[in-house]
N, C-alpha and C positions, 0 to 999 in steps of 0.2 A: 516481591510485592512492591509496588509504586507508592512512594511519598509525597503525598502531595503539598509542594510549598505554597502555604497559606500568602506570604509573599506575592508571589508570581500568579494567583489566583485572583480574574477578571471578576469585576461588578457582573451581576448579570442582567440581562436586557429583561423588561417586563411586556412583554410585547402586546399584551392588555392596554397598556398608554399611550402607545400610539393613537396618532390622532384617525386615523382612518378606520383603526377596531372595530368602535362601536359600528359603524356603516355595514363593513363588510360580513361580521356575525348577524346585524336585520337579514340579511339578503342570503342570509345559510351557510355562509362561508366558518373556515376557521372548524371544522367539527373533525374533531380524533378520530385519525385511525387504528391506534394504539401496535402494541407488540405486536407480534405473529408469535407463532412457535417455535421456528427455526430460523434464528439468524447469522449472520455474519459481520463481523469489523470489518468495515472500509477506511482503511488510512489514506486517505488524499494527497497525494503529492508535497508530504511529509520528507522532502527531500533537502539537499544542501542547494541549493539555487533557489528555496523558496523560503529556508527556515536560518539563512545566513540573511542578517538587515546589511550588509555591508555591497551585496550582489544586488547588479541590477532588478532580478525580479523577486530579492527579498524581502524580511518581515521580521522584530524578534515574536519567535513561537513558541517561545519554552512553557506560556502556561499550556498551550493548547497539546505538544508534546506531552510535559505530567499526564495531561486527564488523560490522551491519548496509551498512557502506560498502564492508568489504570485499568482503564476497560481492558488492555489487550492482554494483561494478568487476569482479568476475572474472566475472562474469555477462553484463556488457555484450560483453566481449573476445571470449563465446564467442556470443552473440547470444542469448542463454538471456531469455527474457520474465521481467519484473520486475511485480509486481505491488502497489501501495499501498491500504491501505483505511484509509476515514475512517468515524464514525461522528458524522451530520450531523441534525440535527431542522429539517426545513424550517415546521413547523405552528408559529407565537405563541404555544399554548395547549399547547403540547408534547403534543399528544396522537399525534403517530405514534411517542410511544418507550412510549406502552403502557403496563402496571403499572414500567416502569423511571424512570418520571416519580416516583411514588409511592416506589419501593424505593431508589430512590436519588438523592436530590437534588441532587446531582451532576452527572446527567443537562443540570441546566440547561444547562451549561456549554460542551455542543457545540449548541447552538442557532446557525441559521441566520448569525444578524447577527452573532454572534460570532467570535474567531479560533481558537477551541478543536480545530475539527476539519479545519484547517490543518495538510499536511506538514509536518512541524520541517524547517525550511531548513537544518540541520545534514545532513542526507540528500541522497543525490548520485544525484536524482532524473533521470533524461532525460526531453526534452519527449513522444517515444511513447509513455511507460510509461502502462499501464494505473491509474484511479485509480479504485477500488470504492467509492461511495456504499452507510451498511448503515444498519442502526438497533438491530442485537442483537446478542447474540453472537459467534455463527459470521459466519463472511463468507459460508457458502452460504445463510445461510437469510434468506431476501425478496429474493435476488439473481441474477446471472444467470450467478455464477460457474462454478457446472459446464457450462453450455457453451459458455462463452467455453475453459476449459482441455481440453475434448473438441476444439472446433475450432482451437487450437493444437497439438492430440496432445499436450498432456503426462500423463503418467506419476505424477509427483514434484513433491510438494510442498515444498520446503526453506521452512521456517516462522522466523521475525525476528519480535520485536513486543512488546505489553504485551495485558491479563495473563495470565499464565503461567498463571493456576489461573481465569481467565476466556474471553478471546477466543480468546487461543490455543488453548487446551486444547477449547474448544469446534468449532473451527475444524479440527484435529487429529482429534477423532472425528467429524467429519463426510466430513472426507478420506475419512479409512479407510474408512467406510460408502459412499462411491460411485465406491471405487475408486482414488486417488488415496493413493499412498505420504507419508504423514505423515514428516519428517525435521526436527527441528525442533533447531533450534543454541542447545544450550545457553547459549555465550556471547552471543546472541544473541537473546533472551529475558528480559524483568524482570516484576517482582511489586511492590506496596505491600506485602505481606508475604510473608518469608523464609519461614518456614512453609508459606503454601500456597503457594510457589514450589516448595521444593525435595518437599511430598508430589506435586505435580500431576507433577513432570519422573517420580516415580516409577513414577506412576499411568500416564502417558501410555507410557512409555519398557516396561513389562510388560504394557500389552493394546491400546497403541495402534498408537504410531509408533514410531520408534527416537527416542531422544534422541544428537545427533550433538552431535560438537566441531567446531567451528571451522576447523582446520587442515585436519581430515579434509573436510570439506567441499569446503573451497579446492582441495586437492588435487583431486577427485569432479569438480567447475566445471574446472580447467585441466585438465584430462585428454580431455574431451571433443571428439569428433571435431568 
């Protein structure tokens, strides 16, 4: 069972106080899509190249880690699929990450030989769990994740991971577009930058998915038949 240290536990964002809120709720935006019935944890690129702050494309994520342990214990309890993605360059010459070789040097870092695109062994991964090899963005895009989630029937995506205003968020409107309820946990979620962290949960949370808490979540997970 996950501990969750009060410590290392983020403020949370009120996405109500943004300044754009009020505008974007007149004009219908911002309305819940709430749970489905069948979901799955998506752990986003919860890996060592992105949850070491010392590597180029890192960050410290140990709160996001915790929540991330919580849900995937209550998750387990209720047999809900878990799903991990790494972003992995198997080519020397890095050319299967594309202009992301060029745009962000960084890239180097989850290279094959390396331990970059390695689960952070702080995550309380089970030996069945699903483990998504990507190379971009989204986890659906060069992957074979929409129908691995069709032929599990899930519904719901509950979204954990790094970055907020990158994979995630990418990951999250891709959901939406093939059907798959975006719910992505706040506490649950980190950025290199606060700013496009907290525009993305806005962004996301008014035409995407819902932006859920934590708790609420947990509750959602032990509820389930």
């Amino acid at each position: 069972m996950a501990c969750i240290d009060p410590t290392r536990t983020k403020q949370l964002i009120d996405i109500s106080q943004h300044p754009d809120y009020a505008f974007f709720r007149e004009r219908g935006f911002a309305v819940r899509l709430g749970f489905g019935r069948r979901p799955a944890v998506m752990v986003v690129d919860l890996t060592n190249g992105f949850t070491d702050p010392s590597r180029p494309l890192g960050a410290d994520l140990s709160a996001q880690v915790d929540a991330t342990n919580a849900l995937l214990d209550a998750a387990a309890g209720k047999g809900v699929p878990a799903i991990f993605t790494c972003v992995r360059y198997d080519d020397p010459l890095m050319r299967d990450a594309g202009l992301w070789a060029i745009k962000q040097k960084g890239s180097m870092s989850l290279a094959a030989e390396g331990d970059g695109h390695h689960i952070d062994a702080r995550l309380h991964r089970r030996e069945h769990d699903i483990v998504l090899v990507k190379k971009y963005a989204s986890c659906f895009f060069g992957t074979d994740l929409a129908s691995r989630l069709q032929n599990l029937g899930v519904d719901t995506l509950i979204l954990t991971g790094t970055s907020t205003s990158g994979c995630v968020r990418a990951t999250a409107v891709d959901a939406c577009q093939l059907g798959f309820r975006p719910m992505v946990v706040q506490e649950g979620v980190g950025d290199r930058s606060a700013a496009a962290h907290t525009q993305s949960l806005f962004d996301l949370d008014t035409k995407y998915g819902d932006v859920v808490g934590l708790q609420e979540t947990l509750a959602y997970l032990r509820g389930l038949a």
